[in-house]
C-alpha positions in Angstrom: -78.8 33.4 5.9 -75.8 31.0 6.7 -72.4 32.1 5.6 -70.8 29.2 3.3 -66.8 29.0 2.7 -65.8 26.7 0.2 -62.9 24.4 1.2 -60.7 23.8 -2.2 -59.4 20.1 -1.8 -55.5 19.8 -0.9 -53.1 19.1 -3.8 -51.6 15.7 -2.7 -47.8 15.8 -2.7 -45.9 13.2 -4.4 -43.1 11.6 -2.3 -40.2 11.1 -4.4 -39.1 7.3 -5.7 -36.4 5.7 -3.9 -33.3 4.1 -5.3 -33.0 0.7 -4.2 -30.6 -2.0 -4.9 -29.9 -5.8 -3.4 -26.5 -7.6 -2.7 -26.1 -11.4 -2.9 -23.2 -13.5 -1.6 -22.0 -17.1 -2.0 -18.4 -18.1 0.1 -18.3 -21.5 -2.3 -18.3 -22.0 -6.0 -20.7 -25.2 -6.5 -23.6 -25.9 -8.3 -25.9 -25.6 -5.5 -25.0 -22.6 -4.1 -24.7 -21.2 -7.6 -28.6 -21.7 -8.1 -28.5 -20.2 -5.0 -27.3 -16.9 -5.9 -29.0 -17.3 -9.0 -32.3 -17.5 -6.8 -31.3 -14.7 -4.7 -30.6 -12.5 -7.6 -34.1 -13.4 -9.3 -35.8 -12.6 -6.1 -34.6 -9.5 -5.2 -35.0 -8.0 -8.9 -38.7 -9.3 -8.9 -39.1 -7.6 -5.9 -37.8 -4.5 -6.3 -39.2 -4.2 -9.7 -42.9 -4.9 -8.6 -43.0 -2.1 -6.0 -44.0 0.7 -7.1 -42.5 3.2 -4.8 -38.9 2.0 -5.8 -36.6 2.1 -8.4 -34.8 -0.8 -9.4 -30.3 -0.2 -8.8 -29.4 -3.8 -9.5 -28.4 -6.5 -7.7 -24.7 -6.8 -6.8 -23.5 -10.0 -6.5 -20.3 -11.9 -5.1 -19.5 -15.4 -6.1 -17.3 -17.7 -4.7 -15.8 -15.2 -2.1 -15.7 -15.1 1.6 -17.9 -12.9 3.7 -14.5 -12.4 6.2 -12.8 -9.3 4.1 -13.8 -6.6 2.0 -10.9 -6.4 -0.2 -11.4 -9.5 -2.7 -15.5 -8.7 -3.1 -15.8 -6.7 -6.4 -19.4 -6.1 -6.6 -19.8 -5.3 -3.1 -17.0 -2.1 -4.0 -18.7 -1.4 -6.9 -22.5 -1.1 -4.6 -20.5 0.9 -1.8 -19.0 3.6 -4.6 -22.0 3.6 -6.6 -24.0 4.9 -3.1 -21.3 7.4 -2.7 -22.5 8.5 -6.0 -25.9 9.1 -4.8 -27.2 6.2 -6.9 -28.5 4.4 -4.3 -31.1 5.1 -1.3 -31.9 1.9 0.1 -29.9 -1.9 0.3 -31.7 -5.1 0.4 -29.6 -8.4 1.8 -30.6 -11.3 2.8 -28.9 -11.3 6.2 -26.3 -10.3 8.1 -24.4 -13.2 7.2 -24.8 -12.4 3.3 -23.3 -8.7 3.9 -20.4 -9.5 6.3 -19.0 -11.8 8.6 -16.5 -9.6 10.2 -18.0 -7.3 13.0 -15.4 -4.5 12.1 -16.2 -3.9 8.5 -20.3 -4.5 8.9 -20.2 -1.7 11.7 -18.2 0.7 9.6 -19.5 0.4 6.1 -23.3 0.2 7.9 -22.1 3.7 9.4 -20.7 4.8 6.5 -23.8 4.2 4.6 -25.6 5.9 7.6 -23.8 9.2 7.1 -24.7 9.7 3.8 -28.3 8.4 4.1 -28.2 5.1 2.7 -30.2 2.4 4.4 -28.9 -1.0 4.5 -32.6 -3.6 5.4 -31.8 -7.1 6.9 -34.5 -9.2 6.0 -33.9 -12.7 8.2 -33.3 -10.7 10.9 -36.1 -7.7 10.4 -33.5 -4.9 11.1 -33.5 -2.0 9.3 -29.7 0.4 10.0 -31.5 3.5 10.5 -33.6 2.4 13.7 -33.4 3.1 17.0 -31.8 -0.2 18.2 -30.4 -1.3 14.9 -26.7 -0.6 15.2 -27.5 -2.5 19.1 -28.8 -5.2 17.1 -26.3 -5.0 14.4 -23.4 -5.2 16.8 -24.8 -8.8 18.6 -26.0 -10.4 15.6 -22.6 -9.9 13.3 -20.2 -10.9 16.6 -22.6 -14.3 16.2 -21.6 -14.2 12.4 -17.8 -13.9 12.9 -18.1 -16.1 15.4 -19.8 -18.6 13.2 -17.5 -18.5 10.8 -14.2 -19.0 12.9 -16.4 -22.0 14.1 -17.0 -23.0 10.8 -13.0 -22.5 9.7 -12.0 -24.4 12.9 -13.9 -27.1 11.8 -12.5 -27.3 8.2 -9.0 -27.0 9.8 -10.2 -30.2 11.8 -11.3 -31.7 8.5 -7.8 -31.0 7.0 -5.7 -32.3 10.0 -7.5 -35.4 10.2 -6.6 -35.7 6.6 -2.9 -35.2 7.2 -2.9 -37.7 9.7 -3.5 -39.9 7.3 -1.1 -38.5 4.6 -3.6 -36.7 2.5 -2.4 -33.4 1.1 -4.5 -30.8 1.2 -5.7 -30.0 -2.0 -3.6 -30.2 -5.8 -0.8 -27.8 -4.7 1.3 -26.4 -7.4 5.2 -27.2 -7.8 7.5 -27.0 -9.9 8.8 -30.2 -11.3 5.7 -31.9 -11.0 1.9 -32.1 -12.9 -1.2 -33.9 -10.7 -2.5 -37.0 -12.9 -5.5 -37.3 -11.3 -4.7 -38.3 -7.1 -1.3 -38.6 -8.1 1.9 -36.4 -8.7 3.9 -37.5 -12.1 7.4 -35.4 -13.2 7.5 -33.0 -16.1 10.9 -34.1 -17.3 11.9 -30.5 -19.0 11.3 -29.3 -15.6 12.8 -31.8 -13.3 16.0 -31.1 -15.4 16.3 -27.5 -14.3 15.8 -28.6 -10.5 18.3 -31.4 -10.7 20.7 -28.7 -12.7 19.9 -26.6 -9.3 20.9 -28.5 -7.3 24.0 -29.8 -8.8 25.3 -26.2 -9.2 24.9 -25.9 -5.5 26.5 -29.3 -5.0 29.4 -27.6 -7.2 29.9 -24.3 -4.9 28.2 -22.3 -6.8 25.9 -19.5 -5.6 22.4 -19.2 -5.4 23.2 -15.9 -7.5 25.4 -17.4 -9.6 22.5 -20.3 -10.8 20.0 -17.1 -11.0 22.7 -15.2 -13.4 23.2 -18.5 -15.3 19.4 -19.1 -15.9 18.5 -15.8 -17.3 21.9 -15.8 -19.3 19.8 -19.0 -21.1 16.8 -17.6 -20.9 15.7 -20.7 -19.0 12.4 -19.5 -17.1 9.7 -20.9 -14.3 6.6 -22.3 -15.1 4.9 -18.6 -15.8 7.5 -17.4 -17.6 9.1 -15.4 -15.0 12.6 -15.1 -14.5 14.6 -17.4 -11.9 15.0 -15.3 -8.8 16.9 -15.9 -5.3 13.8 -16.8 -3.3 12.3 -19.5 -6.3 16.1 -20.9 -6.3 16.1 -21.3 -2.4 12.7 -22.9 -2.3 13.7 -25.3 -4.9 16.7 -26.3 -2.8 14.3 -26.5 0.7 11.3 -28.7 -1.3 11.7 -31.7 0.6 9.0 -32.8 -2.0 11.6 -33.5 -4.7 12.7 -36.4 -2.3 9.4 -38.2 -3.5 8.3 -37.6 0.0 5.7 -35.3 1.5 5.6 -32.8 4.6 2.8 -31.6 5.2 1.5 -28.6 7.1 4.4 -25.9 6.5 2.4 -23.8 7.1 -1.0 -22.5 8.7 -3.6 -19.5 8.7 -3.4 -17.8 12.1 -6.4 -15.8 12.0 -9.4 -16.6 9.9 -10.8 -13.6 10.0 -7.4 -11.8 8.4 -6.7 -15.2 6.6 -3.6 -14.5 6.9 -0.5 -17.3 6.3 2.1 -18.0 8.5 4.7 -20.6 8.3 4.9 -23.3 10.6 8.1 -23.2 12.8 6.8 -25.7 15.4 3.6 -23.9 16.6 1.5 -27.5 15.0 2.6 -30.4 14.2 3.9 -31.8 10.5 3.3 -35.0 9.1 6.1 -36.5 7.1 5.0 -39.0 4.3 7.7 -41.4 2.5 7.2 -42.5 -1.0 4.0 -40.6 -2.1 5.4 -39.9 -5.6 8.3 -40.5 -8.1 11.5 -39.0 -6.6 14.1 -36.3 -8.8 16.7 -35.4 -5.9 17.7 -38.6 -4.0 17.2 -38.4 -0.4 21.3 -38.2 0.7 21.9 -35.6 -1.9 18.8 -33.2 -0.3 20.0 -33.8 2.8 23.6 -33.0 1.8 22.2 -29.7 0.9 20.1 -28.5 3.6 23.8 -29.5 5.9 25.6 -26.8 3.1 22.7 -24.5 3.0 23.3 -24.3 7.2 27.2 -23.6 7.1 27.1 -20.8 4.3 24.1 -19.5 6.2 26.6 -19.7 9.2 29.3 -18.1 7.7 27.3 -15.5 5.9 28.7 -13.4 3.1 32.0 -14.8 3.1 30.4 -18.2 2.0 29.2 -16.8 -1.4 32.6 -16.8 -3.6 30.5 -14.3 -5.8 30.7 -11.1 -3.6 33.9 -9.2 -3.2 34.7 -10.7 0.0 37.2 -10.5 2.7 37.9 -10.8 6.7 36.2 -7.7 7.7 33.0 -9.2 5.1 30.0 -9.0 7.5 32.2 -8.1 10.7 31.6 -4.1 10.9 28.3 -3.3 12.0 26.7 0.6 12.1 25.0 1.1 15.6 22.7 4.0 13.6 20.7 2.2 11.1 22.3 -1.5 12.2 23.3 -2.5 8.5 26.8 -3.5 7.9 29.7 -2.1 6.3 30.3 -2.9 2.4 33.8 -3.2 0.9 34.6 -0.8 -2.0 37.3 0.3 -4.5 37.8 3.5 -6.5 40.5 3.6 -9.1 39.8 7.4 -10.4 42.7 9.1 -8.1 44.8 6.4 -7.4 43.8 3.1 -5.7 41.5 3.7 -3.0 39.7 0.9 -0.7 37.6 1.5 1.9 34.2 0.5 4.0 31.2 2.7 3.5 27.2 1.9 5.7 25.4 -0.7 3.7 22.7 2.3 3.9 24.0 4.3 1.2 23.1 1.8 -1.4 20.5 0.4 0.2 18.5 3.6 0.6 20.2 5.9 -1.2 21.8 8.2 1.1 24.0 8.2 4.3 23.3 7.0 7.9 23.4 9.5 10.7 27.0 8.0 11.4 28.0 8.9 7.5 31.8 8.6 6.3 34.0 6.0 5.4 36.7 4.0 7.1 39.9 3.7 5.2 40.7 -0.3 4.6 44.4 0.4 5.4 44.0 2.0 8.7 41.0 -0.4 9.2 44.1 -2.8 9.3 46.4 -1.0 11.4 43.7 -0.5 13.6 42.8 -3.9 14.6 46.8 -5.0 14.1 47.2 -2.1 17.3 44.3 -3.7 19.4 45.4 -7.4 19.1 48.7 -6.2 19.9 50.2 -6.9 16.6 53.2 -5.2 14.7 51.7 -6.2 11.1 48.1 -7.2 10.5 47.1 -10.8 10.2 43.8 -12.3 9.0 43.8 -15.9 10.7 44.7 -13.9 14.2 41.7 -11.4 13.6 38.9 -14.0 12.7 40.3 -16.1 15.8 39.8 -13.4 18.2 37.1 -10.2 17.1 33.9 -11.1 16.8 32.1 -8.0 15.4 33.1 -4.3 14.8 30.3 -1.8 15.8 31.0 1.6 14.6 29.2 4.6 16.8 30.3 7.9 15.3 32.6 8.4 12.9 36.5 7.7 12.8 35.5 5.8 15.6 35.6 1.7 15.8 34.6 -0.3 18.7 36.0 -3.7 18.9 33.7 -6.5 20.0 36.4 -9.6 21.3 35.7 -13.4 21.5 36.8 -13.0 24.9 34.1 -10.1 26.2 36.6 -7.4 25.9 35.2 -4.6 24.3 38.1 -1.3 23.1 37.5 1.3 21.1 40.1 2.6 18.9 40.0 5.5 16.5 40.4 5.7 12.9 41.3 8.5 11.0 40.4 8.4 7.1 43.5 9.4 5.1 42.5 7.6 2.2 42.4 10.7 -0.1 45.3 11.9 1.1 47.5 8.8 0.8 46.6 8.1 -2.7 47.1 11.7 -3.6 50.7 10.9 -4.3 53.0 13.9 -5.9 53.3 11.6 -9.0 49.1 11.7 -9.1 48.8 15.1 -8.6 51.4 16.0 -11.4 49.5 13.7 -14.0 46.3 15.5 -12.7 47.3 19.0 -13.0 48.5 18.1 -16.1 45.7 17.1 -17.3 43.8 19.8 -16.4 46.2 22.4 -17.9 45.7 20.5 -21.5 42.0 20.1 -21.3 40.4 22.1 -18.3 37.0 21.1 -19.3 35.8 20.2 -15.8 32.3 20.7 -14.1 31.6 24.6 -13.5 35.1 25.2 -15.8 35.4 28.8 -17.6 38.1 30.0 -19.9 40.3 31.2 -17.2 40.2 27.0 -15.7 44.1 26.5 -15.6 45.2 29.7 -17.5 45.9 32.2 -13.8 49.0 30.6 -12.3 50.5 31.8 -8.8 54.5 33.3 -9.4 54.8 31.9 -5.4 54.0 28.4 -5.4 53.3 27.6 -9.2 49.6 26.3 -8.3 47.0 27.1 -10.7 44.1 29.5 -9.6 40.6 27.6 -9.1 37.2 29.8 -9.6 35.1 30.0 -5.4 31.9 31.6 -5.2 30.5 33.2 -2.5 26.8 35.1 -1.4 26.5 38.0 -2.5 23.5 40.5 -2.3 24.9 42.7 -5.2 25.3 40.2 -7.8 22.2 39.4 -10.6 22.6 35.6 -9.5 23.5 36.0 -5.8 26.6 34.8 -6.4 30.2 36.4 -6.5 33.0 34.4 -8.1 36.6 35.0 -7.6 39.8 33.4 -8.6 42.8 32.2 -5.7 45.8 30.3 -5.9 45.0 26.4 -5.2 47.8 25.9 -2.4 45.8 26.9 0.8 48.9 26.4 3.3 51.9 29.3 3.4 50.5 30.9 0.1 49.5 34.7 1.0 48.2 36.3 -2.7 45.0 37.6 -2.8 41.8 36.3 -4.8 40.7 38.0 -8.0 37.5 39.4 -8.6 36.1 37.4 -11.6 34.0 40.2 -12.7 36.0 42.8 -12.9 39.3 40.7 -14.0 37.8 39.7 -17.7 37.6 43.5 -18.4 41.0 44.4 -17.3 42.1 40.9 -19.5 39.9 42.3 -22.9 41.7 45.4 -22.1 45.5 44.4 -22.1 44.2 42.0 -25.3 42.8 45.3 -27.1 39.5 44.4 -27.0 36.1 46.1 -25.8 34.5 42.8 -24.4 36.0 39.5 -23.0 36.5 37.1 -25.1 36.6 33.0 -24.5 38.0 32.2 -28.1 40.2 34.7 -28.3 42.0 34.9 -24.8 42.3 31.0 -24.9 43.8 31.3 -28.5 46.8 33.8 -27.8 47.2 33.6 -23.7 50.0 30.5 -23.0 49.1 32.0 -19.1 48.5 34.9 -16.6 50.9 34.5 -13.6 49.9 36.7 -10.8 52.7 38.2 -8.9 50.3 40.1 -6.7 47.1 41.5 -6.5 47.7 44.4 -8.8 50.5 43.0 -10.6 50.5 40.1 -13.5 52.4 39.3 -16.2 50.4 37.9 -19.3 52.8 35.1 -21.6 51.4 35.0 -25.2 51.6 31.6 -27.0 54.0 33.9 -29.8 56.5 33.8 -26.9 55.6 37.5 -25.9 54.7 38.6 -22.6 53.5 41.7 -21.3 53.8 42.8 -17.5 50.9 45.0 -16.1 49.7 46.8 -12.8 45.9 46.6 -11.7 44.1 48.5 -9.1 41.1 46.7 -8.5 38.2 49.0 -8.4 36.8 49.9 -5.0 33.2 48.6 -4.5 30.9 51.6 -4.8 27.3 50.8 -3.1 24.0 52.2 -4.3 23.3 55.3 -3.0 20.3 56.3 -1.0 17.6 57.5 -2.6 15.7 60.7 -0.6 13.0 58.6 0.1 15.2 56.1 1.8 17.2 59.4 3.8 14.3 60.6 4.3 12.8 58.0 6.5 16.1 56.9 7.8 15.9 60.4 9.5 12.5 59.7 11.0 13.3 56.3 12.5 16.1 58.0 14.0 13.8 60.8 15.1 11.5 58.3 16.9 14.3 56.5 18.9 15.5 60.3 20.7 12.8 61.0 22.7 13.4 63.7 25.2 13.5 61.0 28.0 16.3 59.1 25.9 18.2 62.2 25.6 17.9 63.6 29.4 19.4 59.7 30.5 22.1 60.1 27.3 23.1 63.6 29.0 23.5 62.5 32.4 25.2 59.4 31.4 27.8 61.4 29.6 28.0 64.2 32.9 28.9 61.4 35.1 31.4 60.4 32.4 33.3 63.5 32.4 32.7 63.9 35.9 34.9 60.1 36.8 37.1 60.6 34.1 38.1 64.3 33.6 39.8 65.2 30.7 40.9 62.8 29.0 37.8 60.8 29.2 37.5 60.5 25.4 40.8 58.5 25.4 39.3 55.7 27.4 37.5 52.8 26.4 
């Protein structure tokens, strides 16, 4: 009898849906190409939708944006983070031009997609990213895309030149001053008021700071409701459109694949039209103006009345960070003036050079190298042309003539407005009201029998100390004076003590000591505010240290154990045998 097997039918395994979306992509907002991307949308959703194997992810869709850049195409960020998300499995465009026309960014965000298993399909030109030869393919047909496209821009910049020629602007361009009435400009009188009040405060020496501080004093702002800044001042002043002329092409896109702007300083040509438009500057006065703009630009800083100005305005240069010097006064000990590296309050912090040059010697200085006995401006600006500074105290003299000497240049400023007279009021002061930064009960209260200085509170490192920190007291006057610093620690016990108290006391020491004045280090003599005073001797304790535990002796010994091997004593004992041996016996005495 035949032997029969029954073969149970296979259990057909469902392949899982994919996730598929579509982008669409118009560069120009018009009706046509807006059906256009309506049609595009329409299509891809039907088709997505009617295929069973897929799952519909939307249709992402960029309007009125170029295919050149990634950065200004919303829905095309939105399709790439929403595959990151794992939202997406498959991307439907129409061709390579719709996706990107710059090589750079199709090749990476095709990869990109790649590596996390997204597949991007081109349907004009039948290429699918994860094939064989589609990144090959990829690569030729999207340098044909850029390359169409800086075609196409070359041609529109064609278009616009042509244009110029015949003194057509390019477009309704915005300024200020001025509203487009259909082909033509007409002025917006509140407006041209404010430009004609710019210009006459330049015309009357004034700043381009000045206007700006005078504007927002009024609360007199642009078109947007910005305030009046610098840069909007200056390219009020430079509009040669306020003439009721036109230049056109000022500037110029250098790449169209970047898009980005350059201004035109004679790389093309400009096209100067006369009488395009009602004029709000006459001609004479703009041109007036550009011929000021040019000397204060020549003389720099010392043109703009202002600043805090002077000869040396502009002329001291650092060689570290290449800023220049900027003049500045202090009045809070004494008068000081002085030149510090424009780096400090332009970032914040000191230049490699760092320090300041003192504005008196800065004088004496340059009176010395133009061989003068007493400094004189007119001379300097006649013959130095720049100061560069390379280290500090240090000035090297740049001449008119070539001649280059460097001459040094202490800074005493501190020390020459530290007058006896200031340092009297000061100390007096501090006596009354000792209530400066870090100050303690004792600030101005421990006087030196010596010198008469006041004691000032140091810290130094110290291992012992719950804060790291040791604090002692010692007399002011560093030069000649000999007595020895007080411990702060253990003086405040030895104070509560003579006071009759069992703990130091700030309220109570500052309301009946007048002042301790130390004779040495053990002996002071403590001057009540009742007119008493009381003369005491203080040993200072000796510091004890911690002693070892047995633990710690205990391996100390063992360490020490370790090091005496029996070779490192046999060389020990021989060493000291030939020891004895040159020296005889006194060779203990000798070093």
């Amino acid at each position: 009898m035949p032997k029969i097997t029954r073969i149970e039918p296979a259990v057909a395994v469902l392949q899982p849906k994919k996730r598929v979306a579509a982008y669409a992509r118009v560069s120009m907002e018009t009706d046509r190409l807006n059906h256009s991307l309506s049609a595009q949308i329409s299509y891809y959703s039907n088709l997505i939708q009617k295929n069973p194997d897929w799952i519909y992810a939307g249709v992402f869709a960029d309007n009125g944006i170029s295919g050149t850049g990634i950065e200004k195409r919303a829905a095309f960020k939105r399709m790439i983070d929403a595959a990151d998300n794992g939202d997406i499995d498959i991307i439907l465009t129409k061709s390579i031009q719709r996706f990107a026309r710059n090589t750079v960014d199709l090749l990476e965000t095709v990869r990109h997609l790649k590596n996390i298993g997204v597949e991007v399909r081109f349907e004009k030109e039948n290429i699918s990213s994860t094939s064989g030869d589609g990144e090959l393919m990829l690569t030729i047909l999207a340098s044909f895309a850029q390359e169409e496209s800086i075609s196409i821009s070359n041609n529109v910049k064609w278009g616009t030149r042509k244009r110029f020629e015949q003194g057509i602007p390019n477009g309704h361009f915005r300024v200020y001053g001025y509203r487009w009435a259909g082909d033509e400009l007409v002025i917006v009188p509140e407006e041209a008021e404010i430009v004609r009040r710019i210009f006459q405060n330049f015309l009357d020496g004034k700043s381009r700071l000045e206007t700006e501080r005078e504007l927002a004093a009024e609360g007199i702002t642009t078109r947007n409701g910005c305030r009046w800044v610098d840069s909007n001042i200056k390219v009020v002043l430079t509009n040669v459109t306020y003439t009721g002329n036109l230049l056109l092409q000022k500037e110029f896109i250098s790449d169209p694949v970047s898009k980005k702007r350059k201004k035109n300083k004679g790389q093309l040509p400009q096209y100067y039209v006369e009488n395009t438009h009602p004029a709000i500057i006459d001609k004479a006065t703009f041109d007036y103006v550009q011929t000021e703009i040019a000397r204060r630009k020549e003389l720099g800083a010392l043109a703009n009345k202002s600043l805090n100005t002077c000869c040396f305005t502009g002329k001291i240069k650092c060689l570290s960070c290449g800023l220049s010097y900027m003049h500045n006064k202090r009045t809070d000990r004494g008068f000081m003036e002085f030149w510090v590296c424009g780096s400090r309050k332009k970032n914040g912090h000191s230049c490699a050079v760092g320090g300041s040059i003192n504005h008196e010697n800065l004088k004496k200085a340059c009176a010395a190298v133009l061989g003068l006995e007493t400094f004189d401006e007119a001379v300097f600006l006649d013959k130095v042309d720049f100061i560069n500074v390379p280290e500090r105290n240090m000035l090297e003299f740049h001449l008119k003539s070539g001649e280059v000497v460097v001459k040094p240049c202490p800074n005493t400023g501190h020390r020459d407005c530290w007058t006896a007279e200031l340092r009297a009021i000061t100390s007096a002061k501090r006596r009354k009201n000792p209530t400066c930064r870090k100050s303690s009960a004792l600030t101005g209260k421990i006087k030196c029998a010596h010198c008469g200085c006041n004691f000032r509170r140091a810290s130094q490192k110290s291992a012992t100390m719950p804060d790291g920190k040791a604090y002692y007291w010692r007399c002011a006057e560093h030069n000649g004076c000999e007595t020895v610093g007080l411990r702060d620690d253990l003086l405040k016990p030895f104070i509560a003590e003579t006071l009759g108290l069992t703990k130091f006391d700030d309220g109570e020491f500052d309301s009946r000591i007048e002042y301790i004045e130390v004779i040495s280090a053990s002996e002071m003599v403590f001057r009540f505010k009742d007119g008493r005073t009381v003369s005491r001797t203080w040993e200072q304790p000796k510091r004890v240290g911690t002693p070892w535990t047995e633990s710690q002796r205990e391996k100390f010994m063992e360490s020490v154990k370790g090091l005496y091997t029996p070779e490192r004593r046999r060389q020990m004992s021989e060493h000291m045998k030939q020891l004895r041996k040159e020296r005889g016996k006194a060779w203990r005495k000798e070093k």
